[in-house]
Each structure stands twice: as structure tokens, then as C-alpha cells.
Jmol script that loads the backbone (N, CA, C; Angstrom):
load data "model"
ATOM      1  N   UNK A   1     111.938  61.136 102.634  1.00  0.00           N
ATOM      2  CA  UNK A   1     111.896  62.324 103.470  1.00  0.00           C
ATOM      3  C   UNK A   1     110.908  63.325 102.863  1.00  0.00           C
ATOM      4  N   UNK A   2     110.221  63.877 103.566  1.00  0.00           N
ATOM      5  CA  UNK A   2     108.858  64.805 102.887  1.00  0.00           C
ATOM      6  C   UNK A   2     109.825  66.039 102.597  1.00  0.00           C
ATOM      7  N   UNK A   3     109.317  66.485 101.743  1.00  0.00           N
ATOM      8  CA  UNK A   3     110.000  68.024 100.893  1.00  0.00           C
ATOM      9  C   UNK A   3     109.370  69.364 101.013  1.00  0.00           C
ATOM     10  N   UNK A   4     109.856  70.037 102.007  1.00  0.00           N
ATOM     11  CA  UNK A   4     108.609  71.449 102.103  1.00  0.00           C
ATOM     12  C   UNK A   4     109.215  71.746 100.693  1.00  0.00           C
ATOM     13  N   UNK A   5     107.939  73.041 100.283  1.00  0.00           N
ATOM     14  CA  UNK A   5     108.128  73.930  98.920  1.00  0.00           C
ATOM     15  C   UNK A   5     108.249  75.140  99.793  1.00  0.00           C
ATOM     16  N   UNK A   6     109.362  75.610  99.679  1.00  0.00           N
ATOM     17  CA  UNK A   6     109.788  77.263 100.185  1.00  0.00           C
ATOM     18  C   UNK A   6     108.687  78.141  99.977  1.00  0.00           C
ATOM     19  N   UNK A   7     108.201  78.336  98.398  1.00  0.00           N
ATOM     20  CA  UNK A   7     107.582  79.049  98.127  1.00  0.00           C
ATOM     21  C   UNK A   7     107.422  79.058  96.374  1.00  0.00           C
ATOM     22  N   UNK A   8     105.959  79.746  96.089  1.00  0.00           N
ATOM     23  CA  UNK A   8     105.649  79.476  94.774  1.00  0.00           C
ATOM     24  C   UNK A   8     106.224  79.978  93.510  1.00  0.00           C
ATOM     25  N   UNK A   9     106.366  79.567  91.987  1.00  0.00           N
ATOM     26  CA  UNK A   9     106.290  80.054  91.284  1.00  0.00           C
ATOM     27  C   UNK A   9     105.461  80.983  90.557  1.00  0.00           C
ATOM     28  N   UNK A  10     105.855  82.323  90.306  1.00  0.00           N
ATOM     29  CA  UNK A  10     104.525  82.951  89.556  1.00  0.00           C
ATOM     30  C   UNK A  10     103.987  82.578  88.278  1.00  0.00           C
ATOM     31  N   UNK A  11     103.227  82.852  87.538  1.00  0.00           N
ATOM     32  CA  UNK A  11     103.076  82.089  86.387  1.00  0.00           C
ATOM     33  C   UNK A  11     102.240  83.177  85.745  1.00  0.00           C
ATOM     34  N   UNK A  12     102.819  83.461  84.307  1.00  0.00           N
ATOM     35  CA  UNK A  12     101.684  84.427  83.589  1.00  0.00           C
ATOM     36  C   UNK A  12     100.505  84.044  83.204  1.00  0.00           C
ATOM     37  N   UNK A  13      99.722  84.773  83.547  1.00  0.00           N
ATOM     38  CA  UNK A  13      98.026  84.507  83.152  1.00  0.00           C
ATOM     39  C   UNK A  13      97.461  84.979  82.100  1.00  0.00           C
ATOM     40  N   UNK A  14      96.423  84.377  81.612  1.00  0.00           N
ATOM     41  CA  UNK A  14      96.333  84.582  80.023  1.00  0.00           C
ATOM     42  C   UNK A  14      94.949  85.388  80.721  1.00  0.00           C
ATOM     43  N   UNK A  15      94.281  86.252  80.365  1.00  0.00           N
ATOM     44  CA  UNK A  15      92.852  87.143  79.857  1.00  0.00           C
ATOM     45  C   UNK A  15      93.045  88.364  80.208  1.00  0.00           C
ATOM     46  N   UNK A  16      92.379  89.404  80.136  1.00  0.00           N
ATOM     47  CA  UNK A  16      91.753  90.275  80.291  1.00  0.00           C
ATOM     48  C   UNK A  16      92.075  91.277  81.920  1.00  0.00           C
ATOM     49  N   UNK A  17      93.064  91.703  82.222  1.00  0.00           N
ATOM     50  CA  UNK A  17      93.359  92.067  83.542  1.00  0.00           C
ATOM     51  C   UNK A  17      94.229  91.114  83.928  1.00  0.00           C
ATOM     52  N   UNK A  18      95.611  91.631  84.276  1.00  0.00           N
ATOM     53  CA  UNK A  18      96.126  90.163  84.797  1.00  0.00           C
ATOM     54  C   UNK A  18      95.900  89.867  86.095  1.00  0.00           C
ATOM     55  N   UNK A  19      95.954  88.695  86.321  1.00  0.00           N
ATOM     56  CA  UNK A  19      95.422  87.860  87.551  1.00  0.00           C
ATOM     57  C   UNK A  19      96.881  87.485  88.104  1.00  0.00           C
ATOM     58  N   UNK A  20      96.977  86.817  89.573  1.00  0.00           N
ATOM     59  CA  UNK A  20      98.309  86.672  89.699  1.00  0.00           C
ATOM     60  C   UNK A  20      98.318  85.442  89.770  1.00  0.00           C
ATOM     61  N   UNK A  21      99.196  84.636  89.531  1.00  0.00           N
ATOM     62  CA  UNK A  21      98.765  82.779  89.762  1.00  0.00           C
ATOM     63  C   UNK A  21     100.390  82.327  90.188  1.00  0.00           C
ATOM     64  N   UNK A  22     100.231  81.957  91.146  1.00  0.00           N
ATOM     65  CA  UNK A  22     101.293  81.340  92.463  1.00  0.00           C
ATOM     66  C   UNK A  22     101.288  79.850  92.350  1.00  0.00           C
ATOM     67  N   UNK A  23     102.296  79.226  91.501  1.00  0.00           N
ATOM     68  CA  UNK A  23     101.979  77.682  91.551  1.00  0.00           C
ATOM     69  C   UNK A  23     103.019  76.797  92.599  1.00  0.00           C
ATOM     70  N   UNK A  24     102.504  76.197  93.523  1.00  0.00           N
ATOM     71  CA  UNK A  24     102.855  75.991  94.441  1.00  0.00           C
ATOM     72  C   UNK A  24     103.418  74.189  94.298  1.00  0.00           C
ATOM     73  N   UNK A  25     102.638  73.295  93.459  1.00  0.00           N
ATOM     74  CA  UNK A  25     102.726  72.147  93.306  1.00  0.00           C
ATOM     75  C   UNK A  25     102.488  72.423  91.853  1.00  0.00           C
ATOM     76  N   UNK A  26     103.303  71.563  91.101  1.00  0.00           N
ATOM     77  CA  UNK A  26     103.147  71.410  89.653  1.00  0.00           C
ATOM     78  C   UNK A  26     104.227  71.613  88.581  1.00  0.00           C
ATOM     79  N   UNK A  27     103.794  71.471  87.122  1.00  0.00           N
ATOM     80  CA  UNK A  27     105.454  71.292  86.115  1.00  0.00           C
ATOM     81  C   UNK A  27     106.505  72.133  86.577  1.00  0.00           C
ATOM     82  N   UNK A  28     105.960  73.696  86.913  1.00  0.00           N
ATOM     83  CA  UNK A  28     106.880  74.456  86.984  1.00  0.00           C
ATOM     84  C   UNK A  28     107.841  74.519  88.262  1.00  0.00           C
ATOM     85  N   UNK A  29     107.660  74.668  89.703  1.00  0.00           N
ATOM     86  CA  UNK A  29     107.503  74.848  90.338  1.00  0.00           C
ATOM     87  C   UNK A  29     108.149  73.668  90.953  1.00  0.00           C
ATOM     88  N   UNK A  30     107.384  72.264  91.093  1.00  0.00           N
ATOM     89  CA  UNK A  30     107.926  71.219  91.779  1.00  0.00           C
ATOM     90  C   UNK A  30     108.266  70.155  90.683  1.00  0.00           C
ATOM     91  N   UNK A  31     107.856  70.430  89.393  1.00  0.00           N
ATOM     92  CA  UNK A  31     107.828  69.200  88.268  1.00  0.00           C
ATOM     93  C   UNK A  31     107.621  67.883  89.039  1.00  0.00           C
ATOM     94  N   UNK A  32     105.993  68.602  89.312  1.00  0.00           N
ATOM     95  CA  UNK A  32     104.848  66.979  89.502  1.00  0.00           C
ATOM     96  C   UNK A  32     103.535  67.295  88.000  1.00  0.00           C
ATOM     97  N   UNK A  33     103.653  66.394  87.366  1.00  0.00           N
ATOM     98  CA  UNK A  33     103.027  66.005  86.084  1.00  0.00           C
ATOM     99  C   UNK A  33     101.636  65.951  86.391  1.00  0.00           C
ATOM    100  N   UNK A  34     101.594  65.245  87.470  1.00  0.00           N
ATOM    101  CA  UNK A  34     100.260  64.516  88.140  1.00  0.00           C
ATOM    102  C   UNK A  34      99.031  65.008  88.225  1.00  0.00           C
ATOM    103  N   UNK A  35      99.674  66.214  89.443  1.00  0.00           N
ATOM    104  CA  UNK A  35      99.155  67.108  89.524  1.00  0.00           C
ATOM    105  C   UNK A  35      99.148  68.872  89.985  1.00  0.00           C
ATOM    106  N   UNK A  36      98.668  69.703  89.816  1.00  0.00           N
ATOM    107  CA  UNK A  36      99.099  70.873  90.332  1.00  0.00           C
ATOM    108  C   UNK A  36      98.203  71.880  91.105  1.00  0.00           C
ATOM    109  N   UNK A  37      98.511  72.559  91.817  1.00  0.00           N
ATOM    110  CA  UNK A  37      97.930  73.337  92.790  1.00  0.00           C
ATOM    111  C   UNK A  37      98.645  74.788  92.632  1.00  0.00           C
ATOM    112  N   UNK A  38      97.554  75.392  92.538  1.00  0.00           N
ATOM    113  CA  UNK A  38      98.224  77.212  92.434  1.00  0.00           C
ATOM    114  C   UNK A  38      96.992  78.033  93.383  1.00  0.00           C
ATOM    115  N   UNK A  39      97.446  79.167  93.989  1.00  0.00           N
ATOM    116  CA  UNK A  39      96.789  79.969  94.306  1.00  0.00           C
ATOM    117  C   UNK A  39      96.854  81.328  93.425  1.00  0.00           C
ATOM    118  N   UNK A  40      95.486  81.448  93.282  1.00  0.00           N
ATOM    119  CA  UNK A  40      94.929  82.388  92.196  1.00  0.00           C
ATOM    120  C   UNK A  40      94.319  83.859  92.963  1.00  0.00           C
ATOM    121  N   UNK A  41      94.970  84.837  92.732  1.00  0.00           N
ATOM    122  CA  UNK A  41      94.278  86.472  92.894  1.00  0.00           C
ATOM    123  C   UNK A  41      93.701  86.526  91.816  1.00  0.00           C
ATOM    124  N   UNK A  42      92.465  87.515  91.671  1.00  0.00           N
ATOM    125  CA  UNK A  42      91.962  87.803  90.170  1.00  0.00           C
ATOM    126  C   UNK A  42      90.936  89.168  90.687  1.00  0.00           C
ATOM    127  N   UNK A  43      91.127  90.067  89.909  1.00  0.00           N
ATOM    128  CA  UNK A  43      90.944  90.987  90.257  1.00  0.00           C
ATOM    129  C   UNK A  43      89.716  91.465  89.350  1.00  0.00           C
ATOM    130  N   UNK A  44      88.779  92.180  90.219  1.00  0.00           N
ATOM    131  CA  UNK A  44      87.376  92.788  89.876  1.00  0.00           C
ATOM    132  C   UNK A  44      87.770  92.884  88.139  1.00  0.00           C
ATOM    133  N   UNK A  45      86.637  92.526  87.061  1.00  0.00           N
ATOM    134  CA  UNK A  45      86.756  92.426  85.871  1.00  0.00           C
ATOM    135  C   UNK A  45      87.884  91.733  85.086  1.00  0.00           C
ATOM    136  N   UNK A  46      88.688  90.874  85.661  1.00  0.00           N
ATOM    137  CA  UNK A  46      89.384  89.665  84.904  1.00  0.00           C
ATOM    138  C   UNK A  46      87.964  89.117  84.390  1.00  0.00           C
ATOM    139  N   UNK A  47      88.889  88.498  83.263  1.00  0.00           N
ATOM    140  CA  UNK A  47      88.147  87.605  82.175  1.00  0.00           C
ATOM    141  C   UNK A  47      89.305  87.040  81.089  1.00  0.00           C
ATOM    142  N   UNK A  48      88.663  85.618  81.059  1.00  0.00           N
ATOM    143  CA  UNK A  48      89.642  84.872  80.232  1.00  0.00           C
ATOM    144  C   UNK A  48      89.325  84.291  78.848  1.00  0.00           C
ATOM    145  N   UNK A  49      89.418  83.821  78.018  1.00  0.00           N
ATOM    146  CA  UNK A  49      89.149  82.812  77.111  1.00  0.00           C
ATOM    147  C   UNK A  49      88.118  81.695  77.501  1.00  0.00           C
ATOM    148  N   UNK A  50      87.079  81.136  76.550  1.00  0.00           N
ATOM    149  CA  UNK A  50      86.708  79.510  76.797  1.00  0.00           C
ATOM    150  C   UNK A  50      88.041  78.343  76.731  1.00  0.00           C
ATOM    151  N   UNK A  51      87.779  77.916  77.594  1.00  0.00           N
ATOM    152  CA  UNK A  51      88.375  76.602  77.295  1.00  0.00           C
ATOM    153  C   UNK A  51      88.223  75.184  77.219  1.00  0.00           C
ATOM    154  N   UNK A  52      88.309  74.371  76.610  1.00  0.00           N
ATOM    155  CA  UNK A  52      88.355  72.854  76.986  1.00  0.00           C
ATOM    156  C   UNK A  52      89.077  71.800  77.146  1.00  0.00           C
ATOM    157  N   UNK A  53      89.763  71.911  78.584  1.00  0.00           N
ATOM    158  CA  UNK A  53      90.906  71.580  79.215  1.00  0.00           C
ATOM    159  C   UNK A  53      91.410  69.660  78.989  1.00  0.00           C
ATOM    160  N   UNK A  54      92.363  69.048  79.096  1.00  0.00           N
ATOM    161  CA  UNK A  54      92.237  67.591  78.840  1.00  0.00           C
ATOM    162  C   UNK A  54      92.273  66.890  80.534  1.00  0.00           C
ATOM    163  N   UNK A  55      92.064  67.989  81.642  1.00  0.00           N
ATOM    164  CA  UNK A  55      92.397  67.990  82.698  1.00  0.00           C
ATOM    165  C   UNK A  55      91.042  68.337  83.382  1.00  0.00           C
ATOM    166  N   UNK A  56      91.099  67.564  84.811  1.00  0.00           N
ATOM    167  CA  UNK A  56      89.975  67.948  85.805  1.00  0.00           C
ATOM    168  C   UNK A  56      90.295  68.722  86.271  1.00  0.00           C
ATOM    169  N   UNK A  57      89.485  70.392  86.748  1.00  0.00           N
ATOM    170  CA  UNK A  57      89.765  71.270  87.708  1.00  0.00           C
ATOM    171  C   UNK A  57      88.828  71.053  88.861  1.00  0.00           C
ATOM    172  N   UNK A  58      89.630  71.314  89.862  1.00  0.00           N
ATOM    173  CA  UNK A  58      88.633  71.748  91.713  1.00  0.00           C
ATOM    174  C   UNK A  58      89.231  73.110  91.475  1.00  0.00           C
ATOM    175  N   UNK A  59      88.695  74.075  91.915  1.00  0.00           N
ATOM    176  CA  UNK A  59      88.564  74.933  92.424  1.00  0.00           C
ATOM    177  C   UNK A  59      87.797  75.153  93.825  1.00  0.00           C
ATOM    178  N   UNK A  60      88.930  76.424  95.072  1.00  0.00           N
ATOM    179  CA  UNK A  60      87.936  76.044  96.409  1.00  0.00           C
ATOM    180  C   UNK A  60      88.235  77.833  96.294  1.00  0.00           C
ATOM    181  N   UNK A  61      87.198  78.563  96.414  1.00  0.00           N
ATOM    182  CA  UNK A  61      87.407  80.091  96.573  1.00  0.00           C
ATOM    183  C   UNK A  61      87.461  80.646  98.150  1.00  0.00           C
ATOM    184  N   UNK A  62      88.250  81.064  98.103  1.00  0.00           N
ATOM    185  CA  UNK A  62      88.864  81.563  99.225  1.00  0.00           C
ATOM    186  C   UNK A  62      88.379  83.001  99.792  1.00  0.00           C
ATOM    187  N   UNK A  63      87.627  83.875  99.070  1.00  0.00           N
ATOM    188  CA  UNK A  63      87.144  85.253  99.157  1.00  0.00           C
ATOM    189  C   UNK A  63      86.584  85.576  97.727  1.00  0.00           C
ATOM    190  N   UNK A  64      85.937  86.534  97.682  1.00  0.00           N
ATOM    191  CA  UNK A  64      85.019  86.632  96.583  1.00  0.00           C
ATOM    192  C   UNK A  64      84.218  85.981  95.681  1.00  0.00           C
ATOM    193  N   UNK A  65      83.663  86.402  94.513  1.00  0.00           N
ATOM    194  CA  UNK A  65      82.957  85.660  93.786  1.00  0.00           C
ATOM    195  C   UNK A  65      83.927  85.009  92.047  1.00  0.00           C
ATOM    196  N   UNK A  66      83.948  83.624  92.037  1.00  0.00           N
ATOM    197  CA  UNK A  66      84.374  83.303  90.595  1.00  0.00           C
ATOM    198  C   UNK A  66      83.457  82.669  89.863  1.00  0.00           C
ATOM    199  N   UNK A  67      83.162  83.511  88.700  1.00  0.00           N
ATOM    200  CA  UNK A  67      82.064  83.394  87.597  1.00  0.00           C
ATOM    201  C   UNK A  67      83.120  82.216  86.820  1.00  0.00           C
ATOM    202  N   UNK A  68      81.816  80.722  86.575  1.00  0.00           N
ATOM    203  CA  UNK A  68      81.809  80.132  85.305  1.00  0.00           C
ATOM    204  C   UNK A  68      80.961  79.936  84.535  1.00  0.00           C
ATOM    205  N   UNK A  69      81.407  80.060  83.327  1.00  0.00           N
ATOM    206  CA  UNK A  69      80.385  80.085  82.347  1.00  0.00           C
ATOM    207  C   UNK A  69      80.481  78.521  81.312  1.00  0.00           C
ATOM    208  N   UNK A  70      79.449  77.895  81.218  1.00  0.00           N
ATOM    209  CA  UNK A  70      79.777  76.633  80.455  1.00  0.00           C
ATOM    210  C   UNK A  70      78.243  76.963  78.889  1.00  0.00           C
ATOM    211  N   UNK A  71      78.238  75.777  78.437  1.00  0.00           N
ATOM    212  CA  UNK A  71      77.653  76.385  77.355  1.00  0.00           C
ATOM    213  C   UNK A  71      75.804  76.656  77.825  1.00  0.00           C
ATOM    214  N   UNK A  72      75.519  76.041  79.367  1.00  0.00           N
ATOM    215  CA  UNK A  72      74.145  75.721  79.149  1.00  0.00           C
ATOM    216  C   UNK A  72      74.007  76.565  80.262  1.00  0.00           C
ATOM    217  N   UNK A  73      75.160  77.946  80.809  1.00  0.00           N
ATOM    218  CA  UNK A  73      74.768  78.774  81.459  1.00  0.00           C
ATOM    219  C   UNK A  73      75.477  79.425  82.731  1.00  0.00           C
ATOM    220  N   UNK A  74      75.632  79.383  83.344  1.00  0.00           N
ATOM    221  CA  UNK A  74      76.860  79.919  84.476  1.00  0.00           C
ATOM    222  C   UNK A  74      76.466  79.862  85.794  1.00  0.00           C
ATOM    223  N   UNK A  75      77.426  79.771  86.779  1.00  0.00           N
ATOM    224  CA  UNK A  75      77.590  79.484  87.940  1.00  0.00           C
ATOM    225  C   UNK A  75      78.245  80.753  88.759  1.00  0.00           C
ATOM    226  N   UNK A  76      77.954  81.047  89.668  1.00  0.00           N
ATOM    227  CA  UNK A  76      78.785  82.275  90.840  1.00  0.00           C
ATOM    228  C   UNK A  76      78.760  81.539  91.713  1.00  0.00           C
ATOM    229  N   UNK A  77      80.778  80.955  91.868  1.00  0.00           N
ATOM    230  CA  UNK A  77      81.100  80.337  92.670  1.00  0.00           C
ATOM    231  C   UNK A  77      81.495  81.333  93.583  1.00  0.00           C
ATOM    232  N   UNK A  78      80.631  80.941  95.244  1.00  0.00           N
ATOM    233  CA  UNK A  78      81.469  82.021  96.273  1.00  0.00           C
ATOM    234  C   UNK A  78      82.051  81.962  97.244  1.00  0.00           C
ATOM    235  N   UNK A  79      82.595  82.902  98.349  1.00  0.00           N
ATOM    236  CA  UNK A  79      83.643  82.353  99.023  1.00  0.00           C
ATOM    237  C   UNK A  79      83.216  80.825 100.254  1.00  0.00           C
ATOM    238  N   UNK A  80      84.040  80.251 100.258  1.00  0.00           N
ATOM    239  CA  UNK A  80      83.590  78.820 101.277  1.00  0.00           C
ATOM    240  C   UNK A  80      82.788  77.726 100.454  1.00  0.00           C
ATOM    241  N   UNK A  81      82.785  77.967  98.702  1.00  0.00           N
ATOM    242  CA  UNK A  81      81.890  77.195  98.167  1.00  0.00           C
ATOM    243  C   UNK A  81      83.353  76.383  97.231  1.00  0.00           C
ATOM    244  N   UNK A  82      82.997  75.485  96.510  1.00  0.00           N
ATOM    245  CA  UNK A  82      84.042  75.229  95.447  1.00  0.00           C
ATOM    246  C   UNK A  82      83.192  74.513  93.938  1.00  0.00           C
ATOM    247  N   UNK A  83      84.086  74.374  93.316  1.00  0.00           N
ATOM    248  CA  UNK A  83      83.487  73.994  91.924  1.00  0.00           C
ATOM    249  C   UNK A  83      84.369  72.871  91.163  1.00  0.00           C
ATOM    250  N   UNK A  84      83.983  71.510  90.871  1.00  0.00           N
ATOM    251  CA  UNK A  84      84.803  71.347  89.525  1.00  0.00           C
ATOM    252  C   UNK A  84      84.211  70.820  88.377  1.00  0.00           C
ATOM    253  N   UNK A  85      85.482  71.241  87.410  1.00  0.00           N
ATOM    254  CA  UNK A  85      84.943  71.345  85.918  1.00  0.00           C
ATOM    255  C   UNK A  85      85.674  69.817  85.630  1.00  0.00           C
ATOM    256  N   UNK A  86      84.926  68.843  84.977  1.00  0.00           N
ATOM    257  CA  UNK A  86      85.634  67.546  84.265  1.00  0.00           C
ATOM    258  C   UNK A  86      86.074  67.874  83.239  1.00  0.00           C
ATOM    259  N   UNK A  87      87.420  66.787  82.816  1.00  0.00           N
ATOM    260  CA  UNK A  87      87.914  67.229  81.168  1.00  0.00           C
ATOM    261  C   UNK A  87      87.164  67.354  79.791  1.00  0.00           C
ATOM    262  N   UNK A  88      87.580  68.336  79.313  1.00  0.00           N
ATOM    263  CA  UNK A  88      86.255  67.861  78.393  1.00  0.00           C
ATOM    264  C   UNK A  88      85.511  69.028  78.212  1.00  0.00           C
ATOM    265  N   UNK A  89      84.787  69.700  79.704  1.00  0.00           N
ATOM    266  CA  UNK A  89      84.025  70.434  79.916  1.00  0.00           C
ATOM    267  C   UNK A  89      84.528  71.730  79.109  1.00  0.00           C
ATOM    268  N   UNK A  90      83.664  72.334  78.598  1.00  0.00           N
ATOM    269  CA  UNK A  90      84.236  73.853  78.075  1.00  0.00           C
ATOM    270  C   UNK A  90      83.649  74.800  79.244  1.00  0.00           C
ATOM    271  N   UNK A  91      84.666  75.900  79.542  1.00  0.00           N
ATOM    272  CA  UNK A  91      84.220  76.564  80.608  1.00  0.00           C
ATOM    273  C   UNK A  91      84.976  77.578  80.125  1.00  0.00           C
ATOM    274  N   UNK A  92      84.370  79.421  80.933  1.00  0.00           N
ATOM    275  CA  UNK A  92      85.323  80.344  80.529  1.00  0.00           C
ATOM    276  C   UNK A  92      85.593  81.048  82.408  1.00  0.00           C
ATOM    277  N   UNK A  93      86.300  81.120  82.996  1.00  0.00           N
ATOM    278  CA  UNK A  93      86.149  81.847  84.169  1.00  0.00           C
ATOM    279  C   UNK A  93      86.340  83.758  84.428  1.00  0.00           C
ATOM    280  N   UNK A  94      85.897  83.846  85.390  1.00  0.00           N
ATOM    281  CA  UNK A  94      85.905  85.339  85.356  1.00  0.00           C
ATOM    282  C   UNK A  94      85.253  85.769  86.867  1.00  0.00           C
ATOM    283  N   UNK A  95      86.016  87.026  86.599  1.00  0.00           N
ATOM    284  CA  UNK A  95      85.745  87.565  88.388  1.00  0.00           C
ATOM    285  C   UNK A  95      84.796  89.494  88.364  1.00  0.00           C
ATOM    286  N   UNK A  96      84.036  89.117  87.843  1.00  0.00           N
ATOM    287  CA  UNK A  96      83.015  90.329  87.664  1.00  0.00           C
ATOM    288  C   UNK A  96      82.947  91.567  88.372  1.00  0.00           C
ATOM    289  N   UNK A  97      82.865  90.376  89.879  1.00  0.00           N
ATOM    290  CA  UNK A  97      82.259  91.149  91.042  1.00  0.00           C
ATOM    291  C   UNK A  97      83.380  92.669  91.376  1.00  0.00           C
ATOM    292  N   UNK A  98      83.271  92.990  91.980  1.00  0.00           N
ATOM    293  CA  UNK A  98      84.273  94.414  92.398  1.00  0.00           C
ATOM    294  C   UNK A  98      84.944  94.020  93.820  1.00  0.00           C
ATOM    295  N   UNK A  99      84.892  92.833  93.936  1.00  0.00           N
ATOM    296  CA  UNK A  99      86.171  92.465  95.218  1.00  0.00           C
ATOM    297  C   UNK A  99      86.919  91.194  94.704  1.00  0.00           C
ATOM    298  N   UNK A 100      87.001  90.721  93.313  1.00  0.00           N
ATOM    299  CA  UNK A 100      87.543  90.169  92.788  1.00  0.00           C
ATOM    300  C   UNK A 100      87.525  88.508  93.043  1.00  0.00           C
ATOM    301  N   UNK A 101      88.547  87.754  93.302  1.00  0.00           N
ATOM    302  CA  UNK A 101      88.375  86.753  93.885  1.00  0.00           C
ATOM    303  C   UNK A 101      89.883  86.117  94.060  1.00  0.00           C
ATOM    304  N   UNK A 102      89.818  85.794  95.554  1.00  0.00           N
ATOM    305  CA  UNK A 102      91.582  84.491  95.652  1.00  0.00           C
ATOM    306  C   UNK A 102      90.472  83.313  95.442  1.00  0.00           C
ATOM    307  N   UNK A 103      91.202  82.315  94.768  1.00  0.00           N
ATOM    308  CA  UNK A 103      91.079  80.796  94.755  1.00  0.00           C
ATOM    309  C   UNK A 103      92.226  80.047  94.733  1.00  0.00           C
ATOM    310  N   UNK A 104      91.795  78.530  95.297  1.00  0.00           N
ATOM    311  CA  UNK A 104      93.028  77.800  95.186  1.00  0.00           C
ATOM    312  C   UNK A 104      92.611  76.297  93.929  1.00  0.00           C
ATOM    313  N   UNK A 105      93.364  76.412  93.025  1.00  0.00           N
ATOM    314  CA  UNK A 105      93.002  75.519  91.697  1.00  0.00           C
ATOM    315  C   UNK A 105      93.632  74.375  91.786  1.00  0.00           C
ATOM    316  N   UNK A 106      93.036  73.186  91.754  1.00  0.00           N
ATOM    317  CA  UNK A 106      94.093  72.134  91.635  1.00  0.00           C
ATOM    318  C   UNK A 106      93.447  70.965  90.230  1.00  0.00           C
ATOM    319  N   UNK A 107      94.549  71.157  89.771  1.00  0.00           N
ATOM    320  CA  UNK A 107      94.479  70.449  88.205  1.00  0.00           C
ATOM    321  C   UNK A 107      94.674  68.992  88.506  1.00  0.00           C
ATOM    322  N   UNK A 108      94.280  67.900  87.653  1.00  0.00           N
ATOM    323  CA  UNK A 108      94.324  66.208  87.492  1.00  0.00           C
ATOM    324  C   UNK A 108      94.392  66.068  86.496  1.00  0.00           C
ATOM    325  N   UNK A 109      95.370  65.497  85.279  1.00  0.00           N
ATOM    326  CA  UNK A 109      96.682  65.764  85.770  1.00  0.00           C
ATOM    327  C   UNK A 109      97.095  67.805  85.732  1.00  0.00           C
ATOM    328  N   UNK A 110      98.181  67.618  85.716  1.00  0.00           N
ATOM    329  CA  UNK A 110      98.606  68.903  86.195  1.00  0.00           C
ATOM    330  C   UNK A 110      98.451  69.870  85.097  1.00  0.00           C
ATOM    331  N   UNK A 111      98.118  71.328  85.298  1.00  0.00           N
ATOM    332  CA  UNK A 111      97.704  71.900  83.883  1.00  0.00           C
ATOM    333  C   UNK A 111      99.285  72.181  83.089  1.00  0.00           C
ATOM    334  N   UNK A 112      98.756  72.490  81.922  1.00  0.00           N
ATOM    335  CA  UNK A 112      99.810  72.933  81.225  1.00  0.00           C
ATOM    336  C   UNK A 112      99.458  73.483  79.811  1.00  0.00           C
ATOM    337  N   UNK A 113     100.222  74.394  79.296  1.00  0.00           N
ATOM    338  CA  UNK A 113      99.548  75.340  78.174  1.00  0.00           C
ATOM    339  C   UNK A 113      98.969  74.240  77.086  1.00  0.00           C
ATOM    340  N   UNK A 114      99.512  72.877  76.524  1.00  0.00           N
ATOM    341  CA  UNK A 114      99.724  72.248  75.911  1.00  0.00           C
ATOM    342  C   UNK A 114      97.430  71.116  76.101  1.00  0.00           C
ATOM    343  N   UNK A 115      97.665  71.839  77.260  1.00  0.00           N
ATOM    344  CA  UNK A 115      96.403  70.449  77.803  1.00  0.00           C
ATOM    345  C   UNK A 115      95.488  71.478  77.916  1.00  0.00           C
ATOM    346  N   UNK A 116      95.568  72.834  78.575  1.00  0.00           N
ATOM    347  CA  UNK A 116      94.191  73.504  78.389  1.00  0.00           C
ATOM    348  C   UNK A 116      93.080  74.075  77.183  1.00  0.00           C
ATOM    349  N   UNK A 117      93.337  73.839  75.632  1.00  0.00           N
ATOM    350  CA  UNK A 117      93.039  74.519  74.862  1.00  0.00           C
ATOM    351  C   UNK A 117      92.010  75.664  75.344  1.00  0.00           C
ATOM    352  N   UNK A 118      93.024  76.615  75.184  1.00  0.00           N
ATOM    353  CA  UNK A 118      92.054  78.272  75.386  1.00  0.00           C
ATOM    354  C   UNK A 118      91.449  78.259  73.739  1.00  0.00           C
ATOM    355  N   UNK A 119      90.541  79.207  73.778  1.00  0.00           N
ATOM    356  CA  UNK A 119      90.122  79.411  72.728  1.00  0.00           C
ATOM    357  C   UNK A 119      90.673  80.470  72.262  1.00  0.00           C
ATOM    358  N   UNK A 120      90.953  81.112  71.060  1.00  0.00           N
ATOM    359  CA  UNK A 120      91.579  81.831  70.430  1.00  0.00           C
ATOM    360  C   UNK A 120      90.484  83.118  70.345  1.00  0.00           C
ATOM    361  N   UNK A 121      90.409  84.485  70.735  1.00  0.00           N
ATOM    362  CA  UNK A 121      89.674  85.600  71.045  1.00  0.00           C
ATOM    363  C   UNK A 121      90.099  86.684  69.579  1.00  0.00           C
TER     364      UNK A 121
END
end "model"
wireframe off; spacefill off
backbone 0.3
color backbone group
């Protein structure tokens, strides 16, 4: 029998301004390992840590601009565009612009504090 999700878990966000992150599929929320899906607010001047995740991210932005930065230079992902980062990849994200940015993130397998190594600031 298919399982609606009522509605998301919030989840604290690690950088610089908090961001709001709504996890909709994933450990917390539905405890799927696999994979996870959150919708992300992030507000004009969030900024996070580098990281180098053991996980694939998609990202699909939904309104505004989301800045990534990898080591050989950065990207302004914008709204109707999407991005993903392979495991491995070091990336830092951030929302510069002054209308911030919603995105919707979906992790392979599913993120978790344990698999993203943030970098220590």
C-alpha cells in the first residue's frame, strides 16, 4: 500500500544564518537510508562550511540564486536550473544573492551528519 508523508521534519542547519531544511523523505523523517529529499529555504547571506560528502547531491532550485563553490571555481545555480555534486566532490554552498534561495535536495544514499564531512571553520 503506498504511504503518503503528512508532512516534513525540520532539521537544524549547520552555517552562517540559519536556513530552514524540511526533510520530507529520509533517516529522520521516513527512515529511508537510501535516499533523502528535503526542501531547503536559505536566506540572502547563508553560508556554510566546505564539504566532502560520501553521498551524491541533485539539487533543483526552486526560486533564487544557490552559489557553489568547488575548488576550481563556482557556479550560480538559478531558479529552473539544477546542479549535482558526485561523492567525493568538495563543495561549499551559499545563497549571496538578496532573495535568497528555496531548493529541493535529494541525497544518494541519504545524507547524514556521519557521511557529509563539513569542514571544521
Amino acid at each position: 500500500m503506498p504511504k503518503i508523508i503528512e508532512k516534513p521534519t525540520l532539521i537544524e542547519a549547520a552555517g552562517v544564518i540559519p536556513k530552514r531544511i524540511e526533510e520530507y523523505i529520509g533517516r529522520v523523517n521516513s527512515g529511508h537510508g537510501r535516499v533523502s529529499i528535503a526542501r531547503m529555504t536559505s536566506p540572502a547571506g547563508w553560508d556554510e562550511p566546505f564539504q566532502t560528502p560520501d553521498f551524491e547531491e541533485i539539487t533543483l532550485v526552486l526560486n533564487g540564486t544557490l552559489r557553489v563553490e568547488y575548488p576550481g571555481g563556482l557556479l550560480d545555480v538559478c531558479a529552473n536550473q539544477a546542479i549535482i555534486v558526485s561523492p567525493g566532490e568538495r563543495v561549499r554552498y551559499s545563497t549571496p544573492g538578496k532573495e535568497g534561495a528555496q531548493y529541493i535536495s535529494v541525497c544518494l544514499p541519504a545524507f547524514s551528519l556521519e557521511t557529509v564531512h563539513r569542514e571544521v571553520v
